[in-house]
N, CA, C and O atoms as a GROMACS GRO file, in nm:
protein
  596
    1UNK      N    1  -2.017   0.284   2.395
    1UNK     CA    2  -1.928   0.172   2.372
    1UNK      C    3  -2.005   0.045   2.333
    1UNK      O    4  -1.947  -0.040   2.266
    2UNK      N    5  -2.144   0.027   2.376
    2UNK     CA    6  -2.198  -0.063   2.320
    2UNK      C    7  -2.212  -0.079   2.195
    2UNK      O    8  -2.215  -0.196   2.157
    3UNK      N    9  -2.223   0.014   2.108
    3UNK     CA   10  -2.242   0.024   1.990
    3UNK      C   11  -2.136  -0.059   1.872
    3UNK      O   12  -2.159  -0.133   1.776
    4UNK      N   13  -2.036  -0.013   1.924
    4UNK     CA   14  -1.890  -0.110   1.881
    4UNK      C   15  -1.920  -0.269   1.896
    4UNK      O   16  -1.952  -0.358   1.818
    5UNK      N   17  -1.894  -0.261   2.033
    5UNK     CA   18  -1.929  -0.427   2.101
    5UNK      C   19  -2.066  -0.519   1.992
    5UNK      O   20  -2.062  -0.620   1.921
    6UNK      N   21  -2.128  -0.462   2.012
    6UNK     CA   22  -2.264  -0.526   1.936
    6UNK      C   23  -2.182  -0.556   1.809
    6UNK      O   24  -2.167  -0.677   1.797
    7UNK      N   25  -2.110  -0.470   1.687
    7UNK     CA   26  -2.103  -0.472   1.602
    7UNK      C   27  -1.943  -0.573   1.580
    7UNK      O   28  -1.905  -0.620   1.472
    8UNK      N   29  -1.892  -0.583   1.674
    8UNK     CA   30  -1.787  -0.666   1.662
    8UNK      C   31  -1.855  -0.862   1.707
    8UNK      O   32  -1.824  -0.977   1.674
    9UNK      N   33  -1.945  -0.805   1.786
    9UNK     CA   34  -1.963  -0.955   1.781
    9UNK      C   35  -1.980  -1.034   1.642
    9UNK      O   36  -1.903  -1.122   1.604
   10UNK      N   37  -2.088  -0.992   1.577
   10UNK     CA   38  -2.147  -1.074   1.460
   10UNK      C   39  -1.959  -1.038   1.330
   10UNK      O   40  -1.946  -1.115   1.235
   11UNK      N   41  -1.891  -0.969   1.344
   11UNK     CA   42  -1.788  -1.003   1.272
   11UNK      C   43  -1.716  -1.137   1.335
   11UNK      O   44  -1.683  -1.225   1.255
   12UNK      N   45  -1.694  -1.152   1.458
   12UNK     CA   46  -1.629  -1.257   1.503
   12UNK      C   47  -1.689  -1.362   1.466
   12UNK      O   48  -1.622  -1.451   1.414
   13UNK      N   49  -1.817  -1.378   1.482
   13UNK     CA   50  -1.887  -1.478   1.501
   13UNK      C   51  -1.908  -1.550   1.333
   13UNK      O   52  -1.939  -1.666   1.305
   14UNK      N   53  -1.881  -1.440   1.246
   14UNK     CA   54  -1.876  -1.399   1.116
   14UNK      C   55  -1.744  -1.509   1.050
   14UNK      O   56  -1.747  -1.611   0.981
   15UNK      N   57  -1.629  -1.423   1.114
   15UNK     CA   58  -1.515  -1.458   1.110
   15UNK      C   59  -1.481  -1.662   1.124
   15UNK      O   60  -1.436  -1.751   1.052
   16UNK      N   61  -1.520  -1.650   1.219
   16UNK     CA   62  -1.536  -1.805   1.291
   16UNK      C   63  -1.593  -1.929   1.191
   16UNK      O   64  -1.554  -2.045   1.189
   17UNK      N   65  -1.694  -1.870   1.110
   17UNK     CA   66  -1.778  -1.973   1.072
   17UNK      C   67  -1.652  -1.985   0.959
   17UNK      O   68  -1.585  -2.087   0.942
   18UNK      N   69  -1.640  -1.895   0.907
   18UNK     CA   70  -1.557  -1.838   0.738
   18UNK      C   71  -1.407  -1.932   0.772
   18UNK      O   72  -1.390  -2.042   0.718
   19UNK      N   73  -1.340  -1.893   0.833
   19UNK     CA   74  -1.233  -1.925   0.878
   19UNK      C   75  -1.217  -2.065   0.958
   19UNK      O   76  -1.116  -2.134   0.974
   20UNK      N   77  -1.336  -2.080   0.997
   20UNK     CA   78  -1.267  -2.190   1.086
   20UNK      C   79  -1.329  -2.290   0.984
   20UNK      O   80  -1.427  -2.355   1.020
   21UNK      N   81  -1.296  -2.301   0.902
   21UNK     CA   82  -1.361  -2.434   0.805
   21UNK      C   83  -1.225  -2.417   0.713
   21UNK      O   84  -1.184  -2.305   0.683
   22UNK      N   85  -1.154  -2.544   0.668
   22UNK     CA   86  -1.083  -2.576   0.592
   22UNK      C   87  -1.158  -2.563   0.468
   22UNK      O   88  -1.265  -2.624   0.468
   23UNK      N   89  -1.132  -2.505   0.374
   23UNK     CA   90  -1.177  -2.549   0.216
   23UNK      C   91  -1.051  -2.638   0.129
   23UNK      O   92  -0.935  -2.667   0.156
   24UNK      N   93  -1.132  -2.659   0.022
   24UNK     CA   94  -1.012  -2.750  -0.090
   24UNK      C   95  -0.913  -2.628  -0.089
   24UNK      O   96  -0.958  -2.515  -0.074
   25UNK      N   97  -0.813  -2.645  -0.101
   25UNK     CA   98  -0.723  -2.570  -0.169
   25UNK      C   99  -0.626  -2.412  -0.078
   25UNK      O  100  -0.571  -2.312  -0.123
   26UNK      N  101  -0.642  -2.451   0.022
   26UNK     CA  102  -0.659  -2.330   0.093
   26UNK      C  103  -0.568  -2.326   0.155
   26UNK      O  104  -0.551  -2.213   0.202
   27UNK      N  105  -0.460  -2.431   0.195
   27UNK     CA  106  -0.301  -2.464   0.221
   27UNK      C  107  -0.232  -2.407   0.095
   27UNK      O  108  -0.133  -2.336   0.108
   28UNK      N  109  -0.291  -2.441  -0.048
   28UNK     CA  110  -0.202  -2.413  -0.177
   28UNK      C  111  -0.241  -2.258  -0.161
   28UNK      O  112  -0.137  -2.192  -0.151
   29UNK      N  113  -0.339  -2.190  -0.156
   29UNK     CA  114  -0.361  -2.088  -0.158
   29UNK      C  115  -0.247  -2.035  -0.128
   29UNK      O  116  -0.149  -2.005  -0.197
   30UNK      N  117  -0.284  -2.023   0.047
   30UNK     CA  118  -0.158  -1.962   0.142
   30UNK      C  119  -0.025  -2.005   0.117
   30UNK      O  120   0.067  -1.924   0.126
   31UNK      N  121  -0.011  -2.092   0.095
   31UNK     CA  122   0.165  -2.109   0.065
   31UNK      C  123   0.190  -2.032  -0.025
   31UNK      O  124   0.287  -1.959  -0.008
   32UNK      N  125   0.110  -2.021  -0.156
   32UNK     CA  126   0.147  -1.942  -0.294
   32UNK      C  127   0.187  -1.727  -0.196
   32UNK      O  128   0.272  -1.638  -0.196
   33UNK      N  129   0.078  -1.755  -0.146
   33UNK     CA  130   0.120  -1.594  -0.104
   33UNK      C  131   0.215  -1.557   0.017
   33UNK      O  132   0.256  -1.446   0.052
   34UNK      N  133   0.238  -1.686   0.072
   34UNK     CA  134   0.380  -1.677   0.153
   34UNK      C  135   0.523  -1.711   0.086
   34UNK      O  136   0.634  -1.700   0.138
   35UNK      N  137   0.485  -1.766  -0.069
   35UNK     CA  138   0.578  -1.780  -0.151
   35UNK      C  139   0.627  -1.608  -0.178
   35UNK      O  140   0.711  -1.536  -0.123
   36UNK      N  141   0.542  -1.589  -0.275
   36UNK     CA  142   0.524  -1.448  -0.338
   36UNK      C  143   0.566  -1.313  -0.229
   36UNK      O  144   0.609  -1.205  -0.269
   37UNK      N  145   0.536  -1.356  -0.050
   37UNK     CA  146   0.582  -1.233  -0.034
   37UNK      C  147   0.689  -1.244   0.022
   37UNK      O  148   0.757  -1.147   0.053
   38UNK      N  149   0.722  -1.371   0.045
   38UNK     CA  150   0.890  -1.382   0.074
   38UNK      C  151   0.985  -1.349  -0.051
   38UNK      O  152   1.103  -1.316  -0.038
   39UNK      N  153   0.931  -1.361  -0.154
   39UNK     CA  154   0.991  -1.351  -0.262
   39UNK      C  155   1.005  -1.163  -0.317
   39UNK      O  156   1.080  -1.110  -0.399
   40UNK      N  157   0.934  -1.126  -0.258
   40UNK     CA  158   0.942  -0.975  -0.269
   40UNK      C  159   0.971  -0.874  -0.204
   40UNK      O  160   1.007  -0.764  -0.246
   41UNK      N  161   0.952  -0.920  -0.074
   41UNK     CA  162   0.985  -0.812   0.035
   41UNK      C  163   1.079  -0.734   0.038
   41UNK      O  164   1.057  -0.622   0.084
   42UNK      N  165   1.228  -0.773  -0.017
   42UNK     CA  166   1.310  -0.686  -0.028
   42UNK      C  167   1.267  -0.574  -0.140
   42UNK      O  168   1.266  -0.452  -0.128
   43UNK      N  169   1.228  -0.659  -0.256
   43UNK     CA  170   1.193  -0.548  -0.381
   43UNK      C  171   1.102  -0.442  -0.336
   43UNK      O  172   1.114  -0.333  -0.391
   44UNK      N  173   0.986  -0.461  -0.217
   44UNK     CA  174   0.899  -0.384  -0.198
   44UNK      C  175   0.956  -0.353  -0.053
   44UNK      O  176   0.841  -0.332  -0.014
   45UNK      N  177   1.026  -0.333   0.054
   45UNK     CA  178   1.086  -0.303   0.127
   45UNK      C  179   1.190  -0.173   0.067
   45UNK      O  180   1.193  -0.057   0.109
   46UNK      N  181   1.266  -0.229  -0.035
   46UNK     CA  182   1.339  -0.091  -0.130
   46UNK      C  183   1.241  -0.001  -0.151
   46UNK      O  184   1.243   0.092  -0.071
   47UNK      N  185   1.136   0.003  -0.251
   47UNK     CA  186   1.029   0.089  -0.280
   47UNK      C  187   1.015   0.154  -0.153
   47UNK      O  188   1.092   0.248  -0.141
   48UNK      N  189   0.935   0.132  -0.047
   48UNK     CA  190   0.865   0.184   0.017
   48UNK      C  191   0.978   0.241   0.067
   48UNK      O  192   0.942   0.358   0.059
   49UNK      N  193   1.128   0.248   0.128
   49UNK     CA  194   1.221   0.306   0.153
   49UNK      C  195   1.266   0.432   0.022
   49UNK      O  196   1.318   0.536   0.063
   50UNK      N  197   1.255   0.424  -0.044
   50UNK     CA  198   1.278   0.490  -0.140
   50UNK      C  199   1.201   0.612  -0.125
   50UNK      O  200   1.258   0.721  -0.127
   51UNK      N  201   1.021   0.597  -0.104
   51UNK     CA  202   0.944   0.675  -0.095
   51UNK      C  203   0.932   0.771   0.048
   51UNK      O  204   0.902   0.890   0.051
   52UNK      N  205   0.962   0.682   0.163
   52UNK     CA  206   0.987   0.779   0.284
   52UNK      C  207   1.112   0.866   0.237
   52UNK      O  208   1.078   0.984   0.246
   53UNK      N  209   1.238   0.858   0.193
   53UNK     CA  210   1.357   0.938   0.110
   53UNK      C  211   1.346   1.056   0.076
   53UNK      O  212   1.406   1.158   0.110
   54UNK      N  213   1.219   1.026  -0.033
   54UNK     CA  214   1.166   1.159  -0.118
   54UNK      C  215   1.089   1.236  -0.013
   54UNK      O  216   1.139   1.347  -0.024
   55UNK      N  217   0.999   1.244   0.080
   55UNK     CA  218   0.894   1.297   0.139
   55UNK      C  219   0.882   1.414   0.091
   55UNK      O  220   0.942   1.520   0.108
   56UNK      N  221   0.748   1.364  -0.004
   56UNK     CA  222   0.726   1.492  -0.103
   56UNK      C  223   0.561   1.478  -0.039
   56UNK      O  224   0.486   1.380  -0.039
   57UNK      N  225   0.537   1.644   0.024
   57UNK     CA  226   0.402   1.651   0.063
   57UNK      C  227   0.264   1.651  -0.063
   57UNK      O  228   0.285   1.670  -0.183
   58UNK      N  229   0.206   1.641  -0.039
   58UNK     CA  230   0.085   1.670  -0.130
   58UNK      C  231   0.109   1.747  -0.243
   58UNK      O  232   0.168   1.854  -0.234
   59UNK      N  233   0.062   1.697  -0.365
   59UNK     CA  234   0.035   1.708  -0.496
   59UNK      C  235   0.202   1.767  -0.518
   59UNK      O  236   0.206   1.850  -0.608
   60UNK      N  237   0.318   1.743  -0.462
   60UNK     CA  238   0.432   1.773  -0.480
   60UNK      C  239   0.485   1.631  -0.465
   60UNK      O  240   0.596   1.617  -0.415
   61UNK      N  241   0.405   1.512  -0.511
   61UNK     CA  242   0.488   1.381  -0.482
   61UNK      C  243   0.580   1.291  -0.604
   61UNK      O  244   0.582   1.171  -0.632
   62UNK      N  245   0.662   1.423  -0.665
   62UNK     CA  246   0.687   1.374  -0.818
   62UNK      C  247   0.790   1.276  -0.863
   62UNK      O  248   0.797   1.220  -0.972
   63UNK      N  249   0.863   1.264  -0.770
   63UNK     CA  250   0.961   1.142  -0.766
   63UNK      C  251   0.907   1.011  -0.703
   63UNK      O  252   0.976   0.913  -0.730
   64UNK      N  253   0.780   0.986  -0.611
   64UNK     CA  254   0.757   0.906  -0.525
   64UNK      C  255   0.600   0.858  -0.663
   64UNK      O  256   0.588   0.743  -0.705
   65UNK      N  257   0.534   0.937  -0.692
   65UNK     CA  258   0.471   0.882  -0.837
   65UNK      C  259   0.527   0.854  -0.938
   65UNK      O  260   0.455   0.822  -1.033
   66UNK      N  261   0.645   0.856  -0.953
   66UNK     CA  262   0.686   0.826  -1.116
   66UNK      C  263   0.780   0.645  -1.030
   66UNK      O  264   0.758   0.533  -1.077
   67UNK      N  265   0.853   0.663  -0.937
   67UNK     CA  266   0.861   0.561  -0.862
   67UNK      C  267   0.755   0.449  -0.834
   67UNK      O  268   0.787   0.331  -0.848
   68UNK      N  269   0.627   0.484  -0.795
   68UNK     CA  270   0.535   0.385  -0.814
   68UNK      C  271   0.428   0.355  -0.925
   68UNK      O  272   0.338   0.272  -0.916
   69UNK      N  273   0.451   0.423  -1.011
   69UNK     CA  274   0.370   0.426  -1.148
   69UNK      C  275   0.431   0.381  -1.221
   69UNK      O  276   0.362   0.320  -1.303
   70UNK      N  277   0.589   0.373  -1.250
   70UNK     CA  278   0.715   0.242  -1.321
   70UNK      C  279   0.692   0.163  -1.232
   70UNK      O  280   0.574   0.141  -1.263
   71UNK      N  281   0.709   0.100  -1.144
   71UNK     CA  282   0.722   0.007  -1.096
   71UNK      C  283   0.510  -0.119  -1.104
   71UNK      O  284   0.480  -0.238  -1.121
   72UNK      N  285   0.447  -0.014  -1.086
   72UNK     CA  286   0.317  -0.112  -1.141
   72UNK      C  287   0.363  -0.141  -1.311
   72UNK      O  288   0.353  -0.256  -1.355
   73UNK      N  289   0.403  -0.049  -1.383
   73UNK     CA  290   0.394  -0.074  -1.508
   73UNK      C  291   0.474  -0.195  -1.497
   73UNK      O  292   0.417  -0.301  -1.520
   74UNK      N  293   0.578  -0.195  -1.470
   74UNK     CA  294   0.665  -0.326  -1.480
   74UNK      C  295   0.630  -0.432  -1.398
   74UNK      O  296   0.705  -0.527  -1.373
   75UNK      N  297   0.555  -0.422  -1.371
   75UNK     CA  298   0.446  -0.581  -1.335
   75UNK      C  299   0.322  -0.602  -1.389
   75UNK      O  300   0.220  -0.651  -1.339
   76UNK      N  301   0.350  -0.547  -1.529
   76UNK     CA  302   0.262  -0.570  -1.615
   76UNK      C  303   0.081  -0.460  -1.636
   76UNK      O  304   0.004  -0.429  -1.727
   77UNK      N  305   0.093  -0.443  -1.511
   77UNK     CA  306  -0.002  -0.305  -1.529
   77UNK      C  307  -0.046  -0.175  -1.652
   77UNK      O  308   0.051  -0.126  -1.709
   78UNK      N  309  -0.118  -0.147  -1.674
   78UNK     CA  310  -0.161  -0.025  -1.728
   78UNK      C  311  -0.163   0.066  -1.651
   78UNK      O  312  -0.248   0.062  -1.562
   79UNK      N  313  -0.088   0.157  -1.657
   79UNK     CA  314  -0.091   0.300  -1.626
   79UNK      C  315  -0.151   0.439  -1.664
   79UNK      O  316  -0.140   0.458  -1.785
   80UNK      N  317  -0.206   0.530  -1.604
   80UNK     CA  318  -0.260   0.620  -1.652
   80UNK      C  319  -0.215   0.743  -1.608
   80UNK      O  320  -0.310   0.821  -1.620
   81UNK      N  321  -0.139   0.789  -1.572
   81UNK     CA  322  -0.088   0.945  -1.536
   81UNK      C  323  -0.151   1.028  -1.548
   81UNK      O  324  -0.246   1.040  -1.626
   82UNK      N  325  -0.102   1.113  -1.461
   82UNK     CA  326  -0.179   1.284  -1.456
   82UNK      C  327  -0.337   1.243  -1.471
   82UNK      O  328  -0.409   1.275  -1.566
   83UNK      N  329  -0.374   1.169  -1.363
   83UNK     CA  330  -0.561   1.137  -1.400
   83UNK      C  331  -0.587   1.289  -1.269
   83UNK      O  332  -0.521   1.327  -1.172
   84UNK      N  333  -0.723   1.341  -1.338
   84UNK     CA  334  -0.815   1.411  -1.277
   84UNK      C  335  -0.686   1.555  -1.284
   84UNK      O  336  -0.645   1.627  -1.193
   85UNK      N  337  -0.664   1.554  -1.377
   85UNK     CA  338  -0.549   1.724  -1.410
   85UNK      C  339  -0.451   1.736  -1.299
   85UNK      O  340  -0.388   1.839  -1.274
   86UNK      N  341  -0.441   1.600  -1.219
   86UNK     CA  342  -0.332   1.620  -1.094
   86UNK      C  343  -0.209   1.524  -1.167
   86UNK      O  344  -0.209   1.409  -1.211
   87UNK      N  345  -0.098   1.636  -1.156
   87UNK     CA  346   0.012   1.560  -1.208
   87UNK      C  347   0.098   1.419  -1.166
   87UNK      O  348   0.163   1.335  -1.228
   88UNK      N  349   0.073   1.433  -1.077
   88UNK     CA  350   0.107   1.286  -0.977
   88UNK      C  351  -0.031   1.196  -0.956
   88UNK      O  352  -0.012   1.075  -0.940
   89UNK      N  353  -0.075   1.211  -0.956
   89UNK     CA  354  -0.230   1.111  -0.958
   89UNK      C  355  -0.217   0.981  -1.087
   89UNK      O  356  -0.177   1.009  -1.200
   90UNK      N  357  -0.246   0.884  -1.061
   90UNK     CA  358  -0.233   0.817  -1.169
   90UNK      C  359  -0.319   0.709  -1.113
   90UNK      O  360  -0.354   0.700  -0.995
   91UNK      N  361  -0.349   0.626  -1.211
   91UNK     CA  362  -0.429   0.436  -1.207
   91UNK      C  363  -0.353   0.371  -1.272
   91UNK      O  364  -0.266   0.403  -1.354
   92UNK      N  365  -0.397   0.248  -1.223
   92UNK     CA  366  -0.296   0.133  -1.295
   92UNK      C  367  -0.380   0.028  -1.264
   92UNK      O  368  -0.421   0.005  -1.151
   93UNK      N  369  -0.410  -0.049  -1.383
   93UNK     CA  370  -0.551  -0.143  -1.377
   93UNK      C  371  -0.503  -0.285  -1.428
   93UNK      O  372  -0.402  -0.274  -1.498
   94UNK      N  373  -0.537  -0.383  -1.417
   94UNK     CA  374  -0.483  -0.489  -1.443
   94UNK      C  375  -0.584  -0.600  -1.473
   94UNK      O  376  -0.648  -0.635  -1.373
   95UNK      N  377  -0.615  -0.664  -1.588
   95UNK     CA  378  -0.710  -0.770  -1.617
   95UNK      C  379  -0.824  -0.676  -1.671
   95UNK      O  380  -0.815  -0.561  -1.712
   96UNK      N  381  -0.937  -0.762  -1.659
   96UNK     CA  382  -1.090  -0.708  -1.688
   96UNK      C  383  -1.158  -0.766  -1.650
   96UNK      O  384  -1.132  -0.847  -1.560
   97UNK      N  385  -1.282  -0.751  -1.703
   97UNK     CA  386  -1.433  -0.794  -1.662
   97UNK      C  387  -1.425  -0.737  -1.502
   97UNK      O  388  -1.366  -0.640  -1.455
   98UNK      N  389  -1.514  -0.844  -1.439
   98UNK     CA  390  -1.566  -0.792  -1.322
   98UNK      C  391  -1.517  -0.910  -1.208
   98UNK      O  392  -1.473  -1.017  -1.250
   99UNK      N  393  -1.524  -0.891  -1.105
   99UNK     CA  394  -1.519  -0.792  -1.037
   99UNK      C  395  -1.442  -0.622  -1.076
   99UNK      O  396  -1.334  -0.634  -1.135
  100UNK      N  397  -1.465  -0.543  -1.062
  100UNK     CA  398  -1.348  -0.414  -1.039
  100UNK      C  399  -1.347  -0.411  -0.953
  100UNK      O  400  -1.449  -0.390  -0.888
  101UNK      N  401  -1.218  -0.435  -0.895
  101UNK     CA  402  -1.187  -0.366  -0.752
  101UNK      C  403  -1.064  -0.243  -0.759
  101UNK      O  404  -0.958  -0.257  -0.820
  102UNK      N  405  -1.114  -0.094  -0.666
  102UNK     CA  406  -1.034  -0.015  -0.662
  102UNK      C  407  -0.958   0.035  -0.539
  102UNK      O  408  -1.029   0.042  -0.439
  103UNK      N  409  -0.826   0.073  -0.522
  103UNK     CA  410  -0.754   0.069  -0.402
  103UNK      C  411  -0.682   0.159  -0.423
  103UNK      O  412  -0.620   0.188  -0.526
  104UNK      N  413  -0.688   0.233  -0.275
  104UNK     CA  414  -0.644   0.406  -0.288
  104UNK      C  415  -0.513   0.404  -0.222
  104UNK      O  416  -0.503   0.409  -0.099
  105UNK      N  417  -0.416   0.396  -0.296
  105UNK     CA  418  -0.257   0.406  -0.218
  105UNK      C  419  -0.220   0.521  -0.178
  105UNK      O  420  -0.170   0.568  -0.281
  106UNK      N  421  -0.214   0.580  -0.116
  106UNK     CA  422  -0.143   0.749  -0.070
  106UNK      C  423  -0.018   0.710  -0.065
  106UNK      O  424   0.028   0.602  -0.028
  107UNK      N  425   0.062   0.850  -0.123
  107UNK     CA  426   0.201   0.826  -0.076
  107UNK      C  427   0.295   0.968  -0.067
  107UNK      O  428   0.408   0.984  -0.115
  108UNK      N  429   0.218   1.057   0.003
  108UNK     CA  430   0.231   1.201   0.020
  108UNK      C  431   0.285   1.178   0.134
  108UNK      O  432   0.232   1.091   0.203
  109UNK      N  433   0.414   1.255   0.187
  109UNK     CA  434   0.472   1.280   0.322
  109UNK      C  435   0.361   1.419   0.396
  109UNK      O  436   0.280   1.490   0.336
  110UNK      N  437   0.397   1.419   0.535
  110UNK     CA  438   0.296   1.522   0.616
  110UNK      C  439   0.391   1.615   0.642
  110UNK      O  440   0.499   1.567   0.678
  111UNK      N  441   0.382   1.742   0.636
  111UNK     CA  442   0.429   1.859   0.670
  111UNK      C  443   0.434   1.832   0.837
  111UNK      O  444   0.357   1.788   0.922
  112UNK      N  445   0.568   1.885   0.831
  112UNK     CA  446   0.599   1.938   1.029
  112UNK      C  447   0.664   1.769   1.091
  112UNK      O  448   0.725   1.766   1.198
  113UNK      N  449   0.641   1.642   1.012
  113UNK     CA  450   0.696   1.466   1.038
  113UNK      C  451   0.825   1.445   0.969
  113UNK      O  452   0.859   1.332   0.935
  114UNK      N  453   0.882   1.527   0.951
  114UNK     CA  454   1.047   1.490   0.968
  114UNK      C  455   1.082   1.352   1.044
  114UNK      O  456   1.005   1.314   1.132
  115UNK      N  457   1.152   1.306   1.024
  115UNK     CA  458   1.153   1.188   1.091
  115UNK      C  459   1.324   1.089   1.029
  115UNK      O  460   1.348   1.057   0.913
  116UNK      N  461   1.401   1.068   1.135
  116UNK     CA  462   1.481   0.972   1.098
  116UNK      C  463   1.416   0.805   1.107
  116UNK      O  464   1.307   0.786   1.159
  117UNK      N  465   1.493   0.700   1.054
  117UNK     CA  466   1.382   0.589   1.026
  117UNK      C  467   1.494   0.515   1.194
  117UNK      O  468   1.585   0.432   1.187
  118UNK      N  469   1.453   0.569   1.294
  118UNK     CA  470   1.451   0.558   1.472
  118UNK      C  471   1.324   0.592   1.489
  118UNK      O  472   1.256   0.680   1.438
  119UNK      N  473   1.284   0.444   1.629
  119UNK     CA  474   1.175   0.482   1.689
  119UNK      C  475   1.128   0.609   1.846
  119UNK      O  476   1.058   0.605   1.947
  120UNK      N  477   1.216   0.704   1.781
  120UNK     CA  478   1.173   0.801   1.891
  120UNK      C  479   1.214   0.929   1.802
  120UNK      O  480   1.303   0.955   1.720
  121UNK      N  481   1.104   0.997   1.858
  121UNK     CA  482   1.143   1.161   1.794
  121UNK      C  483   1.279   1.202   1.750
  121UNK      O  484   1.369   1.227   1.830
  122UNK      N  485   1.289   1.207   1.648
  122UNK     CA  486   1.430   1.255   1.559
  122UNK      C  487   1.430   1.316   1.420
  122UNK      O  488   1.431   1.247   1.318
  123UNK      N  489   1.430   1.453   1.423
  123UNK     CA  490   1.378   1.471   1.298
  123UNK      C  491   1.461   1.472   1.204
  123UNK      O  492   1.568   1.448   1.258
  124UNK      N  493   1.478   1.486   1.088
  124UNK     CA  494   1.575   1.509   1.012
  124UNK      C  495   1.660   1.649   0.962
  124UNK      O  496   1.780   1.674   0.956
  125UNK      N  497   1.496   1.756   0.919
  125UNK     CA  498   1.518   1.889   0.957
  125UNK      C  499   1.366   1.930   1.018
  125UNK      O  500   1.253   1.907   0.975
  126UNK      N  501   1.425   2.016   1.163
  126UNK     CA  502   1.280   2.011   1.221
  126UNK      C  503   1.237   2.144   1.147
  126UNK      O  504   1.286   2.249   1.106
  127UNK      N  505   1.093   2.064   1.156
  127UNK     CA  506   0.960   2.096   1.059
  127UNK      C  507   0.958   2.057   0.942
  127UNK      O  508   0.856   2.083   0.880
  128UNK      N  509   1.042   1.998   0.887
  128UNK     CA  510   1.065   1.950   0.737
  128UNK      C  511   0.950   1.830   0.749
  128UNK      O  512   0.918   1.772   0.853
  129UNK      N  513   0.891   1.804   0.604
  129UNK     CA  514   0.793   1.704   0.596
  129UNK      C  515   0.849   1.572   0.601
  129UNK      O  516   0.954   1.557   0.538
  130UNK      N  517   0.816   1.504   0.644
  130UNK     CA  518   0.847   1.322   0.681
  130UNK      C  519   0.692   1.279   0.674
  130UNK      O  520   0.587   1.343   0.661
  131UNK      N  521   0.732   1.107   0.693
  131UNK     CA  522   0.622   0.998   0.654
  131UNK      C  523   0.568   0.947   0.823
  131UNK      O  524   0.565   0.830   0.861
  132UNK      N  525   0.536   1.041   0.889
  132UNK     CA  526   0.491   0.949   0.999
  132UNK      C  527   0.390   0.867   1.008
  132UNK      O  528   0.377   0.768   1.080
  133UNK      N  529   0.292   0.930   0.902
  133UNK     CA  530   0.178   0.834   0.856
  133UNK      C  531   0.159   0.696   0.827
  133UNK      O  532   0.084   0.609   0.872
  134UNK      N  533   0.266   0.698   0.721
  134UNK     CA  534   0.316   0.548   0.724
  134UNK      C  535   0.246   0.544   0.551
  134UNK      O  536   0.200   0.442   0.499
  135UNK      N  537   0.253   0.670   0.491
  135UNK     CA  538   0.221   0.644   0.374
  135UNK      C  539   0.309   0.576   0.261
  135UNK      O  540   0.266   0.516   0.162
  136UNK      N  541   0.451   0.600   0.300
  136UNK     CA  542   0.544   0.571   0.207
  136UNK      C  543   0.522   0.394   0.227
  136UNK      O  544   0.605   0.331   0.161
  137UNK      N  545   0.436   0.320   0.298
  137UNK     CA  546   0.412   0.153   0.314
  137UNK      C  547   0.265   0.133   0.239
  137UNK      O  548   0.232   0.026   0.186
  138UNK      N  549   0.188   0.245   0.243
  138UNK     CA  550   0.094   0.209   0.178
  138UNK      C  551   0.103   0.213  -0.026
  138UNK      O  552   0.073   0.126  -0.108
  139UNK      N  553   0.151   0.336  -0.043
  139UNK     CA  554   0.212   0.272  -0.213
  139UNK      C  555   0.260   0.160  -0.250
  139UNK      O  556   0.228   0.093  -0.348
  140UNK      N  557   0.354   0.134  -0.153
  140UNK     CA  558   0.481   0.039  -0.202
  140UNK      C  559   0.365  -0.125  -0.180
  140UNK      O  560   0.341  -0.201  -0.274
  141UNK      N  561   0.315  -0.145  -0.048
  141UNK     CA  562   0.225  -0.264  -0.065
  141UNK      C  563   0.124  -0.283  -0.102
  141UNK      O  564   0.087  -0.398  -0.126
  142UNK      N  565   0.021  -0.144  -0.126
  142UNK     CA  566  -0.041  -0.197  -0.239
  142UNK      C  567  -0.028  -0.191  -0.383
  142UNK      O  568  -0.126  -0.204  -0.457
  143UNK      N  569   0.096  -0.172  -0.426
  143UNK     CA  570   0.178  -0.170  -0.585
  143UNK      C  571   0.192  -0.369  -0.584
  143UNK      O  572   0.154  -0.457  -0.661
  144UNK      N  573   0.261  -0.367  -0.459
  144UNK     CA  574   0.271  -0.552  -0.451
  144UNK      C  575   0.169  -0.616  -0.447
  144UNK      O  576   0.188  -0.737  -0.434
  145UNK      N  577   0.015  -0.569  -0.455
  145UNK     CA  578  -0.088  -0.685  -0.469
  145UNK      C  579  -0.087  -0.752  -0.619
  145UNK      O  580  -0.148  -0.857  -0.641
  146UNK      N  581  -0.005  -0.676  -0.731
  146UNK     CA  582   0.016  -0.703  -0.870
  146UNK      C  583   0.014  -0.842  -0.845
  146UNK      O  584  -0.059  -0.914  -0.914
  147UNK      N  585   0.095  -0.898  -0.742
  147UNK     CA  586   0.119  -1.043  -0.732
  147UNK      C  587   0.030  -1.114  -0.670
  147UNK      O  588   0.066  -1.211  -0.604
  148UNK      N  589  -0.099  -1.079  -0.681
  148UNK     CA  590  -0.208  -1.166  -0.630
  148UNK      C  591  -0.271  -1.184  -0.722
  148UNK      O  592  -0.370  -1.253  -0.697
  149UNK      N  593  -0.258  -1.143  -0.866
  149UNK     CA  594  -0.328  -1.181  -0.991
  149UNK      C  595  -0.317  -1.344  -1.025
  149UNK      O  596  -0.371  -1.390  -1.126
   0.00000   0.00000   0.00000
């Protein structure tokens, strides 16, 4: 357990210096992205509801990729489908030069997580695949970083 501990200190301590200093601009910052995600949440609240719906397990996610591969396109994105001979696999890249930054959205339901959207065991059909993972939130919000460009 020390091993952790040691390694969380210097993030805090990390954290502290970074954070606890006001910079120029850094109220406009944050307001802009408390603008933007008040302004979306429902749109990306639908999505990600949409995608727990489908719970399509692995490399069977064909309504829940064409769902989040339109929806980057229409925020202006480039799309790339069927990347690496997997039919649901796709990129969607936005801008250029450099930095590149890349971000891995899953949005495959798990076999045997049936699940009604109640917080206690309820399946829908037991053993049927559901999102307990919580993948159907990871497509849908990172499709919404479009709006941090």
């Amino acid at each position: 357990m020390k091993k952790p501990l040691f390694l969380l200190l210097p993030l805090v301590y990390f954290t502290s210096l970074t954070f606890g200093q006001e910079k120029p601009n850094t109220n406009e910052y944050k307001n802009a992205a408390i603008e933007i995600i008040t302004r979306k949440t429902k749109e990306l609240t639908n999505l990600s509801d949409r995608i727990w719906s489908f719970k399509e397990i692995a490399f069977q996610e064909d309504q829940s990729s064409k769902a989040l591969s339109d929806y980057a396109q229409s925020q202006g994105f480039k799309v790339k489908r069927g990347v690496a001979e997997i039919p649901t696999a796709f990129t969607a890249e936005y801008g250029s030069g450099a930095p590149v930054i890349g971000i891995l959205g899953e949005f495959d339901a798990l076999p045997g997580l049936s699940q009604k959207a109640v917080p206690v065991k309820d399946p829908v059909h037991d053993g049927g695949a559901g999102h307990g993972c919580g993948h159907n939130l990871f497509g849908g919000s990172l499709t919404g970083c479009s709006y941090c460009h």
